[in-house]
NUMILUM-312432 format. One record per residue: x, y, z of N, C-alpha, C in turn; residue in three letters; residue number from 1. Coordinates in steps of 0.2 Angstrom, whole numbers. Layout:
// residues N
X,Y,Z,X,Y,Z,X,Y,Z,ALA,NUM
...
//
This chain:
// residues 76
27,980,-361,26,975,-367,26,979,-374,UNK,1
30,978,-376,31,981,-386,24,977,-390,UNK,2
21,982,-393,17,978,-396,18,976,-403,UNK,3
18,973,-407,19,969,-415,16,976,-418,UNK,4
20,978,-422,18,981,-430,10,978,-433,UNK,5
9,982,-436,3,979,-440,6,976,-447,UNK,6
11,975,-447,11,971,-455,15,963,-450,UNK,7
16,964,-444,18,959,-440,10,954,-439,UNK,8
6,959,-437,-2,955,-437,-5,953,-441,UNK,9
-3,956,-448,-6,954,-453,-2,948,-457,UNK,10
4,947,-454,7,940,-457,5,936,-457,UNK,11
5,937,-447,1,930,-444,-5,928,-445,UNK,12
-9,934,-446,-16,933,-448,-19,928,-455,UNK,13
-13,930,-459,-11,926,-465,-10,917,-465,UNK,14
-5,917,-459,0,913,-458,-6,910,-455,UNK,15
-10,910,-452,-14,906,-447,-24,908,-446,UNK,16
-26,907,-451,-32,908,-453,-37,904,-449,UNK,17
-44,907,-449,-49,902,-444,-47,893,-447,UNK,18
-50,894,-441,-51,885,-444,-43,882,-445,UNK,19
-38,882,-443,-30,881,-445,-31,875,-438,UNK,20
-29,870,-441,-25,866,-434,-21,866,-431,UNK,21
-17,868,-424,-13,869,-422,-10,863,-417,UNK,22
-6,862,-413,-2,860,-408,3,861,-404,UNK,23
1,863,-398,7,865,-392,12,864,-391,UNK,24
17,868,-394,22,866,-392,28,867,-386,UNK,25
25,874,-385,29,878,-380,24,884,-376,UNK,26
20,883,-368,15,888,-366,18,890,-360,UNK,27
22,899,-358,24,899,-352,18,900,-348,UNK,28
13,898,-345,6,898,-342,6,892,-337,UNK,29
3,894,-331,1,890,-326,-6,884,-326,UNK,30
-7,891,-332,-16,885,-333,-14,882,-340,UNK,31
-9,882,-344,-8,880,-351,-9,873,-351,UNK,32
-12,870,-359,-12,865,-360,-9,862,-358,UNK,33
-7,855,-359,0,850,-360,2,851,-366,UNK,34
10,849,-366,11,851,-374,8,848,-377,UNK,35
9,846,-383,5,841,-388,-2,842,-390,UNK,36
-6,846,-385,-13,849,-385,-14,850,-391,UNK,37
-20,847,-395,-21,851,-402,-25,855,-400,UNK,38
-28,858,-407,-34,864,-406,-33,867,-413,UNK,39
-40,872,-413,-43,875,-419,-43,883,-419,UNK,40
-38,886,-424,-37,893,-422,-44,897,-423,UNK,41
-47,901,-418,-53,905,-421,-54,912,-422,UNK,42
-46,916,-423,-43,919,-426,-37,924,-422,UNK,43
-34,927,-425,-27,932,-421,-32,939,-419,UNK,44
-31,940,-414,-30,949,-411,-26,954,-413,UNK,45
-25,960,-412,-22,965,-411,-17,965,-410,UNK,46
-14,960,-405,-6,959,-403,-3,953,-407,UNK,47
-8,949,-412,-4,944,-414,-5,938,-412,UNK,48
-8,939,-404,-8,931,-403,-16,931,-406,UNK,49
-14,921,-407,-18,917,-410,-23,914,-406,UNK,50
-28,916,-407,-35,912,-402,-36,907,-403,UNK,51
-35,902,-399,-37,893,-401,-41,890,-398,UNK,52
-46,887,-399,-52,883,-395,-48,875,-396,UNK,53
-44,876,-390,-42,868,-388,-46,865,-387,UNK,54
-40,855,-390,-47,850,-389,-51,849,-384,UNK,55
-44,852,-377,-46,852,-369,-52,857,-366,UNK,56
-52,859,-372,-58,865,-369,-55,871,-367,UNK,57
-48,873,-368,-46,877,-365,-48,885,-370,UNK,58
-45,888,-369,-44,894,-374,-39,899,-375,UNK,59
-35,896,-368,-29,901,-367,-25,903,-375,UNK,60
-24,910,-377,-20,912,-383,-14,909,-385,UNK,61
-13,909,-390,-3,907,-387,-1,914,-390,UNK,62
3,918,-386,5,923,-387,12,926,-391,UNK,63
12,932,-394,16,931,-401,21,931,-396,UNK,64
27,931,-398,34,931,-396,34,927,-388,UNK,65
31,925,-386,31,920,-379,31,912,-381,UNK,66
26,910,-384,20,904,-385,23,902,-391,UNK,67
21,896,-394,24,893,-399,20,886,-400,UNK,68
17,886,-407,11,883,-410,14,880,-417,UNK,69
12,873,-419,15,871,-425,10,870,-428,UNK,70
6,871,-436,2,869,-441,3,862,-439,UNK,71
-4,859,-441,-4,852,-443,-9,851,-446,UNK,72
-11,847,-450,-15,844,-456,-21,840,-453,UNK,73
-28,840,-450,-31,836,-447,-29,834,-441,UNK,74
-27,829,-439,-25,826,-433,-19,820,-435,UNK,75
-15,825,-438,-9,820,-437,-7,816,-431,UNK,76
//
């Protein structure tokens, strides 16, 4: 596994700050949400991916270049 640049880290760090609302759009995982899962990001790692305290209780990350996560405004 290639790991992201740090100006790749610091994008998304940008891109996706605590507290950001997210929703599932795409999880290659066995234990991953349903899409649609929303959730509250509680911040990015080292490699990028974004930590998110699903509404499911979950936690699974969604991983940079695997996972795919859309911004939303409260609970569109």
């Amino acid at each position: 596994m290639k790991f992201p640049s740090r100006e790749i880290v610091e994008r998304v760090r940008r891109e996706y700050p605590a507290g950001t609302r997210v929703e599932l759009v795409r999880m290659e995982d066995v234990q991953a949400p349903p899409i649609g899962t929303k959730g509250t990001v509680t911040g990015v790692d080292d490699t990028a991916s974004i930590m998110v305290a699903w509404d499911n209780g979950s936690r699974l990350h969604v991983i940079y270049g695997e996972d795919e996560v859309r911004k939303i405004k409260g609970d569109d």
